[in-house]
C-alpha positions in Angstrom: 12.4 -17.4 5.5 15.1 -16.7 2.9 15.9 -12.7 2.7 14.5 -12.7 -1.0 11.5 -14.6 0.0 10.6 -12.1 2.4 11.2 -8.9 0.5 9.0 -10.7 -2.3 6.3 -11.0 0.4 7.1 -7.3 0.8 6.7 -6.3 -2.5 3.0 -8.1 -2.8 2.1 -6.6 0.3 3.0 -3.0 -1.1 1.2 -3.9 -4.5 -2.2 -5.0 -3.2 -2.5 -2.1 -0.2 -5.5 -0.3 -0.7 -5.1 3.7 -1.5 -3.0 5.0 1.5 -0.8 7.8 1.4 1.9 8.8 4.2 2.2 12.7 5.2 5.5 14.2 5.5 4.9 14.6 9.0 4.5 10.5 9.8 7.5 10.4 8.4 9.5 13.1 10.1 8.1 11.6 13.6 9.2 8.0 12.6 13.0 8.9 11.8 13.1 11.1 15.0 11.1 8.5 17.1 12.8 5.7 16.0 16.5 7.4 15.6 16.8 5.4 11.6 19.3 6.8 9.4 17.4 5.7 6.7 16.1 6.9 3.5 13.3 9.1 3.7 11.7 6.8 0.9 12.8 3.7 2.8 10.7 5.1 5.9 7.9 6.1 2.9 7.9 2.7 2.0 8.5 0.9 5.5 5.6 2.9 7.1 3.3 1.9 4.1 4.2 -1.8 4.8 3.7 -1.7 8.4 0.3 -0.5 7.5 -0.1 -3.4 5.0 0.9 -5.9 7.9 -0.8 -3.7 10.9 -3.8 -4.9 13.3 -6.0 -2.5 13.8 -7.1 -1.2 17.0 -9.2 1.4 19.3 -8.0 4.0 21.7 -9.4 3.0 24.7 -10.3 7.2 25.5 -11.9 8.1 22.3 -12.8 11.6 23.2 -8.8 12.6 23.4 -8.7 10.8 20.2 -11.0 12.9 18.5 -8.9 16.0 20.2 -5.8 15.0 18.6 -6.9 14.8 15.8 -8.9 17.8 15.0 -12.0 16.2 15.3 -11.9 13.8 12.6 -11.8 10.5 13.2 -8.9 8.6 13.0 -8.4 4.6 13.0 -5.4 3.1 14.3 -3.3 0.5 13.9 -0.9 -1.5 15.9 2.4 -3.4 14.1 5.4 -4.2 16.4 4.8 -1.6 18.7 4.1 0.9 16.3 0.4 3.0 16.3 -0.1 4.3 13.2 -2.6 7.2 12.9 -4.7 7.3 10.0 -7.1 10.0 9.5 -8.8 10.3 6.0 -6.8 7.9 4.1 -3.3 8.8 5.2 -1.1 7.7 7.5 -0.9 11.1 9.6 2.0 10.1 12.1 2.5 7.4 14.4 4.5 6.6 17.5 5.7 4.2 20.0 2.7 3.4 22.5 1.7 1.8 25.3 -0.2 -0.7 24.2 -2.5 -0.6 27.4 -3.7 2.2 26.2 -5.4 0.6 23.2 -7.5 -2.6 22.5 -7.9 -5.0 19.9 -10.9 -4.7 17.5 -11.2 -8.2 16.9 -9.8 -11.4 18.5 -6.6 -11.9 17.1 -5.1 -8.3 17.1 -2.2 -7.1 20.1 
C-alpha cells in the first residue's frame, strides 16, 4: 500500500471513530512507554487511531480490573501489542501487555 493510500485510510478511520477522547495521562504513559519523540498531538492522534483499528478484549482477572480502575468499568482493547484502557469514553492510558493476560471477545481478535 502506497504511503498516501494509507494515511488516506488513516484519515477515514479518524473521521468515522465514534466520540472518544484521550486523557493527558494515556498520552504521557505512551511517550514514556514507548520512548517516541513525537508530537504530543501526533501520539493524540496515533492513540485515537489505534483505537479506531483496535480488537477489543477482556482481562482475564476482572476483579483487579475493576481495582485499577477505580471501580468503573473499563473495556480494553488490543492493537499491535498495545491495551488501551478505556473507562467512560476515554482512552485513560494504555501499556505494553502480555497478551496472555487477556482474551479475545470474539473469534477473530489477538
Amino acid at each position: 500500500m502506497y504511503e498516501s493510500d494509507r494515511h488516506q485510510k488513516n484519515m477515514e478511520i479518524l473521521e468515522n471513530l465514534p466520540d472518544i477522547e484521550v486523557t493527558e495521562h494515556a498520552v504521557d504513559q505512551f511517550i514514556t512507554r514507548s520512548g517516541t519523540k513525537q508530537s504530543r498531538e501526533k501520539i493524540y492522534r496515533k492513540l485515537k487511531l489505534m483505537y479506531g483499528k483496535a480488537n477489543e478484549v477482556r482481562k482475564k482477572d476482572a476483579t483487579m480490573s475493576l481495582l485499577n480502575n477505580n471501580i468503573k468499568p473499563a473495556r480494553y482493547f488490543e492493537r499491535m501489542g498495545w491495551i488501551l484502557v478505556v473507562v467512560d469514553e476515554k482512552i485513560t492510558t494504555c501499556y505494553k501487555a502480555k497478551l496472555a493476560n487477556f482474551e479475545p471477545t470474539s473469534p477473530q481478535s489477538l
